[in-house]
C-alpha positions as CSV (number, residue, x, y, z in Angstrom):
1,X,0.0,0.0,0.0
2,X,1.2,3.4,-0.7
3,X,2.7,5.1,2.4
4,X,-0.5,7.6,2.3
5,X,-3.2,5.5,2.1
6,X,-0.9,3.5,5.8
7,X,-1.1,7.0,7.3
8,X,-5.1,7.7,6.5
9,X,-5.9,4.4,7.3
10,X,-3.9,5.1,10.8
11,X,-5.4,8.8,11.4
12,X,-9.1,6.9,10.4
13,X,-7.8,4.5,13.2
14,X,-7.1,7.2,15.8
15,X,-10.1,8.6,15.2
16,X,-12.1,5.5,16.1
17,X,-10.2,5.3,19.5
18,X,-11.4,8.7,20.0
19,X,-14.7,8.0,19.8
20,X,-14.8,5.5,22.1
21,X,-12.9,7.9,24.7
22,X,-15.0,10.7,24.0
23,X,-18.5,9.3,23.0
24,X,-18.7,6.1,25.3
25,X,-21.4,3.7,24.1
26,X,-22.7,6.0,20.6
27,X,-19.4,6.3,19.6
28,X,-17.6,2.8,20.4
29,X,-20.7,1.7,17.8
30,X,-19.1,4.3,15.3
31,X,-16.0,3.6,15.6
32,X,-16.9,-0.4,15.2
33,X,-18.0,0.9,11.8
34,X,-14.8,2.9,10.9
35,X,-13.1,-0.6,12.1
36,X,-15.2,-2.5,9.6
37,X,-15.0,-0.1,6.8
38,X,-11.3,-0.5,7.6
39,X,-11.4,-4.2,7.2
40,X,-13.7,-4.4,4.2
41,X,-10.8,-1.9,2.1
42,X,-8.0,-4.4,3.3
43,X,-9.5,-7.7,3.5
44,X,-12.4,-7.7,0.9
45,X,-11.6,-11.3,-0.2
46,X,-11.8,-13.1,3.7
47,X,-13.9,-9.8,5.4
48,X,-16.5,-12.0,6.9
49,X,-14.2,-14.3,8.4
50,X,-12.4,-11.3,10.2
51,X,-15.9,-9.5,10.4
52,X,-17.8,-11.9,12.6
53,X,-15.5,-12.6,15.6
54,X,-15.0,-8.2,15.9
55,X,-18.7,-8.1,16.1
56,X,-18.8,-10.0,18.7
57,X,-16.4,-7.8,20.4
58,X,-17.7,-5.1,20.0
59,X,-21.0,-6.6,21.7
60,X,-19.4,-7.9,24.5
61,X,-17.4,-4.4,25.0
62,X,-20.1,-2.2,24.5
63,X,-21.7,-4.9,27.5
64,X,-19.2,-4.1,29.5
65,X,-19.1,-0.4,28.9
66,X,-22.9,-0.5,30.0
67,X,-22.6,-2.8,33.0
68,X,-19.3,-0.7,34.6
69,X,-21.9,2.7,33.7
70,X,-24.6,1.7,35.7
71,X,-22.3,0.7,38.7
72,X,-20.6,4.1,38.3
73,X,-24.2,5.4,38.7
74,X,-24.9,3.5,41.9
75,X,-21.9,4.1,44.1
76,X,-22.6,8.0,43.7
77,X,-19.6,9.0,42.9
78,X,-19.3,12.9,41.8
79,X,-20.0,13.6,38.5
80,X,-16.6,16.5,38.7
81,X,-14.7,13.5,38.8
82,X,-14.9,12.7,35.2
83,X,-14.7,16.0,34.3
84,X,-11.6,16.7,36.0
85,X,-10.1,14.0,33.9
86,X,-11.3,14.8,30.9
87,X,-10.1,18.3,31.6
88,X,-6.6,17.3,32.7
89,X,-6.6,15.5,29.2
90,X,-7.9,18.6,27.4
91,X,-5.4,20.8,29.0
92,X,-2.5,18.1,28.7
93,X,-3.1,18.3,24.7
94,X,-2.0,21.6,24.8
95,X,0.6,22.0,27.1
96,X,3.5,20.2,28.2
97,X,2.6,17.6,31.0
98,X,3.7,19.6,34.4
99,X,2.7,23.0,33.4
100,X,-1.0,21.2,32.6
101,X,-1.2,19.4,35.6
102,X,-0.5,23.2,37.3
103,X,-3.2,24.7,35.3
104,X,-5.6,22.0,35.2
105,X,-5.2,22.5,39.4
106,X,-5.6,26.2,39.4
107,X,-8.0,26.5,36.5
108,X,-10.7,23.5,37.5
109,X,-9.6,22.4,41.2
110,X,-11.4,19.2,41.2
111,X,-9.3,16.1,42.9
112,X,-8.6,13.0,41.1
113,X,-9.4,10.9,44.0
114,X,-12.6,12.4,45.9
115,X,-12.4,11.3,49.6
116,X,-15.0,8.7,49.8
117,X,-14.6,4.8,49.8
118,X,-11.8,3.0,47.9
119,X,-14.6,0.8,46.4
120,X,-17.0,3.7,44.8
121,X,-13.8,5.5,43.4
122,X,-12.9,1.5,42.1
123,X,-16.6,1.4,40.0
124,X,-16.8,5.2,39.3
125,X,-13.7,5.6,37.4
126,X,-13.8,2.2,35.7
127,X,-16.1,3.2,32.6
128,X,-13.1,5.6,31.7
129,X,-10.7,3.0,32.4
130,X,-12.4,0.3,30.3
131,X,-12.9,3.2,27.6
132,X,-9.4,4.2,27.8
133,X,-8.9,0.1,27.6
134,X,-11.4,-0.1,24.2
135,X,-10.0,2.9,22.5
136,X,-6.2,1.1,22.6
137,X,-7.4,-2.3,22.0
138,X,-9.0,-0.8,18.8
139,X,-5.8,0.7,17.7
140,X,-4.2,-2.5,18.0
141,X,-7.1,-4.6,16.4
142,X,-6.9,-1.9,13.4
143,X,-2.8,-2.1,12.8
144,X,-2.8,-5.9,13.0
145,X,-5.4,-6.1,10.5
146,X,-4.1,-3.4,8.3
């Protein structure tokens, strides 16, 4: 393949992991789309044979995704905690680690770790984790099948 069509394929790639960072259960089934688009353009001689066990994948991740976002739901944890995150990962883009962990602190102020149980933080930061989890998985998944 020409050395453009490696690094569009790998930005469409990126893209997908994205989604499932950013968009959680909407965006995990978009990016299993990009995937199979992906596969289809590589593998259109043996796609279904690649096709069926990713679907399946996807359904069991997506399963996942929905089981740890209703316990994140029950333990109560506070919603700022996500956002915190997603803020320190916001402000990380644009500036070098240290100085965004300074203004991430000074601009937003929320903790990482609230101070409630051990078990709640556990279950209320797990659907980022097992996003985090998806959206590398599918990078991986995509290169070996490019």
């Amino acid at each position: 393949m020409a050395f453009v069509v490696l690094v569009l394929l790998e930005w469409l790639l990126l893209l997908a992991a994205a989604l499932i960072f950013i968009g959680g259960i909407r965006g995990a089934l978009a990016a299993a789309f990009i995937i199979s688009g992906i596969l289809w353009y590589t593998h259109p001689d043996n796609f279904w044979l690649w096709e069926v066990p990713f679907i399946i994948g996807v359904f069991i991740s997506i399963g996942a995704l929905l089981y740890f976002a209703k316990k994140a739901r029950q333990s109560n944890v506070v919603a700022g905690l996500a956002g915190g995150i997603a803020s320190l990962v916001v402000f990380g883009a644009f500036f070098t680690p240290i100085l965004a962990v300074i203004v991430w602190a000074l601009i937003v102020g929320t903790g990482l770790i609230p101070k409630i149980r051990l078990k709640e933080v556990v279950w209320g930061i797990s659907p980022i984790l097992w996003r985090a989890l998806m959206g590398i998985l599918c990078i991986i998944i995509g290169n070996v099948m490019i």
